[in-house]
N, C-alpha and C positions, 0 to 999 in steps of 0.2 A: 507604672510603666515597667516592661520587660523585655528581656532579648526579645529579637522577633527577626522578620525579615528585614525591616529597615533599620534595625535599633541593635547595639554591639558594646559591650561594657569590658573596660581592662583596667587590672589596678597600676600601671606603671605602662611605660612607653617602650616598644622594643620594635626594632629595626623592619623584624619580620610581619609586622601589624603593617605594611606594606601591601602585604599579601591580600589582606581585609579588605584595603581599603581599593585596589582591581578588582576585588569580587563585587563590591557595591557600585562599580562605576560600570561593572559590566552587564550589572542586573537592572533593579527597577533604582538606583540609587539608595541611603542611608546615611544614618550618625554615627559615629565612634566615639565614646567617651573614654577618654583616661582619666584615672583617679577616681574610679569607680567598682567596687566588687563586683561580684553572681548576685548578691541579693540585689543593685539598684542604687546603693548607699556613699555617699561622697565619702571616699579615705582621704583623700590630696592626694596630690603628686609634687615631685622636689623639681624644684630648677624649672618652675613653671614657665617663666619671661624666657629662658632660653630656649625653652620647648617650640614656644609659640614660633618663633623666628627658624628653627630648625624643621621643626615639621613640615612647614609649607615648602622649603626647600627641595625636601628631601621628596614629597607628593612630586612636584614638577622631575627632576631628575630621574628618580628611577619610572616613573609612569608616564611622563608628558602630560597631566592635567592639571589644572587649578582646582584647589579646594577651599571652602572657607574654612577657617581655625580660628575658633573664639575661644578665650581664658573668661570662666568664671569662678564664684566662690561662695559655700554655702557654709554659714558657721567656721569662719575664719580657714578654711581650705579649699586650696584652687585644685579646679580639674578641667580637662581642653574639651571642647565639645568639637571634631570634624565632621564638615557638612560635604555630603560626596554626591553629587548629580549622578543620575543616569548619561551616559554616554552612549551618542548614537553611533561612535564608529568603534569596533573594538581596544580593549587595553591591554597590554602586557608590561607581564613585572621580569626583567630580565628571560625575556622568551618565553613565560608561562602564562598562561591566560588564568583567572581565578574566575569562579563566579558566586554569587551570593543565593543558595537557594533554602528558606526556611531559615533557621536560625543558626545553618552552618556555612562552610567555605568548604565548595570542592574545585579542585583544580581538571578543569577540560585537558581531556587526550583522547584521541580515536575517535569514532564517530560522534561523539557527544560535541567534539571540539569542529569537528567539519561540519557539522549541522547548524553549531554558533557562529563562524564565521562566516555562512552562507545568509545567516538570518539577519547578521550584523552589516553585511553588505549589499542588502536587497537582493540578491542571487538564490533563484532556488535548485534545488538541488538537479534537477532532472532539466535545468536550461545551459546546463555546463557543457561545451562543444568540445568534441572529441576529435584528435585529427587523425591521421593516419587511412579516413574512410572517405567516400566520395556517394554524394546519392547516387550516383549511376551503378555502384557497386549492392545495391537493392535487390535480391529478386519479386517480381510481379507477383505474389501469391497472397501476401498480406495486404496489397494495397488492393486487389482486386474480390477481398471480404470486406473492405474497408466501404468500398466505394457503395458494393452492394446495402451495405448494412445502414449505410449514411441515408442511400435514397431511398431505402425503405423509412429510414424515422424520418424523413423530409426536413432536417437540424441543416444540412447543407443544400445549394440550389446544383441541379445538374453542369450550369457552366463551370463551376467551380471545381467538380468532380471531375471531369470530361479534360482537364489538363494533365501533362505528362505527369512520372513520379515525382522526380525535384520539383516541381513548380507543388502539384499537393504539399508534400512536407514543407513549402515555402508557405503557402496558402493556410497552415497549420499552427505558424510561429514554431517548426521543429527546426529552422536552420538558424545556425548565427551566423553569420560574416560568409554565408555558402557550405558552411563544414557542418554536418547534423550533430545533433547535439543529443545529450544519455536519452532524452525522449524519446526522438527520432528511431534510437537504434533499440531501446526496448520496445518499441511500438511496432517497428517494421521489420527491421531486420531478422534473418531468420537463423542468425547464430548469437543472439546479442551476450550470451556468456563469455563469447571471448574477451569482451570487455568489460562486462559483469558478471561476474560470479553469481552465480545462487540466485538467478531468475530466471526459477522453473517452479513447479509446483511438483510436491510428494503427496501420494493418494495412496490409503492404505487400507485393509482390511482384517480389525484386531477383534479377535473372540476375549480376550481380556487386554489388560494396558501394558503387558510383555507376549500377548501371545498374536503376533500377526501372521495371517493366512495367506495374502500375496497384496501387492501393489504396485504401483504404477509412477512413471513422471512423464509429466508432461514439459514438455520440451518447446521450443522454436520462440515469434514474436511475442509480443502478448497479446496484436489482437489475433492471433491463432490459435495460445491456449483459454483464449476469450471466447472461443468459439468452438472448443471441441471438449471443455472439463467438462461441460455443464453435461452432455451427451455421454461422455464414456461413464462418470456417475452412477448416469440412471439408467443405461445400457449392460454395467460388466456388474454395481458396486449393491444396487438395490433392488428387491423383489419386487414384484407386483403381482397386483391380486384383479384376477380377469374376470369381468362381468360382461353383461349386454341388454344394452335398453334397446328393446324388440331385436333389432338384428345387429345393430351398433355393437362393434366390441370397445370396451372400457375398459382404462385403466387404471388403476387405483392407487398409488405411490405412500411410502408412510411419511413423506415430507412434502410440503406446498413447495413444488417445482419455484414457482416466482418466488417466493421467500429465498429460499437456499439459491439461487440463481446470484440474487439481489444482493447475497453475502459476499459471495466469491467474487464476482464482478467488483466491488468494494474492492473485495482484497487486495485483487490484481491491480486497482487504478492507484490506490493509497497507501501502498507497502511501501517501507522503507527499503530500497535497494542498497543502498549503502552498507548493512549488514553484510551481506554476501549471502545470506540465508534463504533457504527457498520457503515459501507457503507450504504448512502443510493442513491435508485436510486425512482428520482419521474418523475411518467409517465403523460404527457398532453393528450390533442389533435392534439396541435402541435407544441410537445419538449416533451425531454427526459432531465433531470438533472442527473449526475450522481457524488456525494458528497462524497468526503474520505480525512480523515488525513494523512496528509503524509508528508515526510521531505525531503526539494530538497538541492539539493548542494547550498554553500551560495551565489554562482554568478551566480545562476541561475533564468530568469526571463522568461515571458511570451513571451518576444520574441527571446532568443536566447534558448528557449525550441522548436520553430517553424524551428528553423535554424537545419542540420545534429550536432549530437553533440554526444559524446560517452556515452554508458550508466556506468549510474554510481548507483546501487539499494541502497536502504536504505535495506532490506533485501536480503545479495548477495545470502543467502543456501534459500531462496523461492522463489527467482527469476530462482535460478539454476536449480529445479526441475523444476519448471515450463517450463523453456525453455525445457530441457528433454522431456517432455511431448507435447514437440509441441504447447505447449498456448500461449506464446511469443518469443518474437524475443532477444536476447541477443546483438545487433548490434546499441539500441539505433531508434531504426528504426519506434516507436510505431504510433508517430505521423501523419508520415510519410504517412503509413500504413492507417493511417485512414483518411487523406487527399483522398488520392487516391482513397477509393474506395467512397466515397463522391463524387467525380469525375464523378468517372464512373457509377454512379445513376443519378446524378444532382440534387445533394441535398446542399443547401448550405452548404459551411463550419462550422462547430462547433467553438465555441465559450468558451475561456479559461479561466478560475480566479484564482490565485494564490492568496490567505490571508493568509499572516502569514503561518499556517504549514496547510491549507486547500485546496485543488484542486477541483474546479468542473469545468466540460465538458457538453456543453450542443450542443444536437444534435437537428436540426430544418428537420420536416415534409420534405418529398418532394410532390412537386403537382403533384401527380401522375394524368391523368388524361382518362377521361373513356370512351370508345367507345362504339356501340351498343351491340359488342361480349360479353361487359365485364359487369358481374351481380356482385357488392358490397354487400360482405357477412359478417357474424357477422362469427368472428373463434369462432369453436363449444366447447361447455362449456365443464369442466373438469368434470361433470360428464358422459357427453354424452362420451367422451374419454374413462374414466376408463371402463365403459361399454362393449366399443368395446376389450378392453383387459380381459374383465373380458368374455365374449363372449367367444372365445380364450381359456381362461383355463378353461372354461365347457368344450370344447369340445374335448381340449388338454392337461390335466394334466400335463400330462409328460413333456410337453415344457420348454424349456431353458427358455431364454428372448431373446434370438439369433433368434429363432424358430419363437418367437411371433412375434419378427420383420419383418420377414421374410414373416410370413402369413399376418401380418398390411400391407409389405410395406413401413415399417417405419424406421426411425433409431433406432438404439440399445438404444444410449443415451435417446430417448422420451418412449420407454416402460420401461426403469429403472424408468423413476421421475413415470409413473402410476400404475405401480408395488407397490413403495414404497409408493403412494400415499392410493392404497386398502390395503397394508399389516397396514400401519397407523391408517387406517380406523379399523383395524379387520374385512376384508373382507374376506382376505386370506392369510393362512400361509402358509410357506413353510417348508414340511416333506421331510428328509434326507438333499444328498448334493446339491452342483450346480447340478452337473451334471447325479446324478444317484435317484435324489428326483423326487417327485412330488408335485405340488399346491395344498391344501387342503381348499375346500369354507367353511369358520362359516357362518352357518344359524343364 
């Protein structure tokens, strides 16, 4: 027998062995033995009978639990064996929480310690209701990619969709008691930094690992940088290589669009906010990093992450929308997913890090390679883009972004981010509503 997670050896009894015995009652439970060296070996201990009767005291008073405390004795010397339960609702030792992890004691502070009291009390992190905000204080723009995105993966029924905002986020499990809760407001809302910090993503582009060329944040709910990373990516961040099967043009990317989609999407649902730190994803030549906090289950490693395994979110009300909306898979399946379509590119596998409460994924180039058909082009700059949408509402006012897609040829999703990229700009406003307004150009 040896130290270990449940197992704790002292040659003598001291006050602060308190401490020990919170960390075992806050973890999976443990024994303490006094009168026992590092090697395992009975010394005794003095004053044993009074021990007995002092210890259990002292357990209840300074911690409030009951422990068992048995006196044995091996080759004529006593030593106390303490029997400490796991306890399901939190402990403290004079206002300090301790916990038992491996065969040490560290004392919870800062996020470590919000994370255990949250865990300890059935509460997850992102169901904590925030006041000061009202749903009517929402604007329509996230809920109306929401809705769309919903009824495309058919996860919601149109009646359900088809109700005002507050009633959705009620229909959501995002309110508690009427008051929207951290879900709600990184989901929807289109400022949610004012009450969390460092939920945004940084997107960068480094010719080495100090030498960055420019980058980006993306900003507002998350289902709206759910809806526009994936785009500006492979719009501003990656080349592509232009072919054509008979008249079709093709595009060629050195990363499977669905894999890298399937990461960040992750990202976004299952980062730790409580950090304050934002996502970042750094672009190569050949690799993509993609860096987030986030908090796995405790027996969970790098490689029985690789293995089918159930999902289990650190945020279950933004993981839930999200699945709703068709961004992810609720099946645990993510990895999976991204295995495969890596596959079916012939891209090597990506590559995992687990640190402490960190995850990065890093996705490697594929060699894509070039025939006489195929002309390697630079993807056209974001002004050259707005342009062409900007082209468009000369000579369309009146157009939706539906409209404009439809005249681009493009998807809806990529004239939203240039839309709001000229409205940003004060290129162009939009007079009246969706759907019965028109674009107005600032000279």
């Amino acid at each position: 027998m040896s130290e270990s997670q449940n197992i704790e050896w002292k040659e003598s009894w001291r006050d602060e062995y308190l401490k020990w015995i919170c960390g075992f009652a806050n973890a999976q439970g443990g024994k303490i033995y006094i009168g026992m060296n590092d090697d395992g070996e009975v010394v005794g201990v003095e004053k044993s009978k009074k021990l007995l009767e002092d210890i259990p005291n002292k357990i209840v008073n300074a911690l409030g639990i009951v422990a068992d405390v048995n006196l044995h004795n091996k080759d004529g010397k006593d030593y106390i064996e303490i029997i400490v339960s796991a306890n399901p609702y939190p402990v403290s030792y004079h206002g300090e929480y301790h916990y038992r992890s491996g065969s040490t004691k560290q004392q919870l502070v800062g996020p470590a310690l919000n994370q255990f009291l949250l865990k300890k009390t059935g509460i997850t992190w992102d169901s904590v209701p925030i006041d000061g905000i009202k749903p009517e204080d929402f604007r329509h723009d996230s809920f109306d990619i929401f809705r769309e995105q919903a009824e495309r993966s058919q996860r919601m029924d149109s009646k359900a969709l088809s109700v005002d905002n507050p009633q959705l986020l009620d229909n959501l499990n995002l309110l508690n008691n009427d008051i929207p809760t951290r879900a709600a407001i990184l989901l929807f809302h289109h400022k949610p930094e004012k009450w969390i910090p460092g939920s945004f993503i940084k997107i960068g582009y480094f010719k080495s690992d100090s030498d960055i060329v420019y980058q980006d944040e993306v900003h507002g709910s998350l289902i709206s940088q759910a809806d526009n990373v994936i785009d500006l990516i492979y719009l501003k961040y990656l080349k592509g290589i232009i072919s054509y099967d008979n008249i079709t043009r093709v595009e060629t990317y050195p990363y499977p669009k669905e894999g890298l989609r399937e990461a960040v999407l992750n990202a976004i649902a299952h980062k730790n906010y409580a950090t304050l730190t934002p996502i970042q994803i750094r672009v190569y030549d050949d690799k993509i990093m993609i860096a987030n906090d986030c908090v796995f289950p405790e027996d969970w490693t790098v490689e029985n992450l690789m293995k089918p395994h159930k999902s289990r979110p650190y945020n279950p009300l933004i993981a839930s929308t999200f699945y709703r909306a068709g961004y992810i898979e609720s099946w645990g399946r993510g990895i999976e997913k991204i295995k495969e379509s890596c596959e079916a590119s012939k891209n090597p596998q990506p590559e995992y890090l687990i640190h402490h409460e960190d995850f990065m994924i890093t996705f490697f180039a594929g060699k894509t390679t070039q025939t006489p058909t195929q002309t390697p082009t630079q993807t056209p700059t974001q002004t050259e883009l707005s342009e062409l949408v900007l082209a468009v509402i000369r000579e369309h006012p009146e157009y939706s972004q539906k409209q404009i897609a439809e005249q681009l040829d493009w998807k809806r999703d990529r004239v939203k981010y240039y839309v709001k990229r000229l409205k940003d700009e004060k290129i162009i406003r939009r007079v009246g509503t969706t759907h019965k307004g028109y674009w107005k150009i600032i000279d």
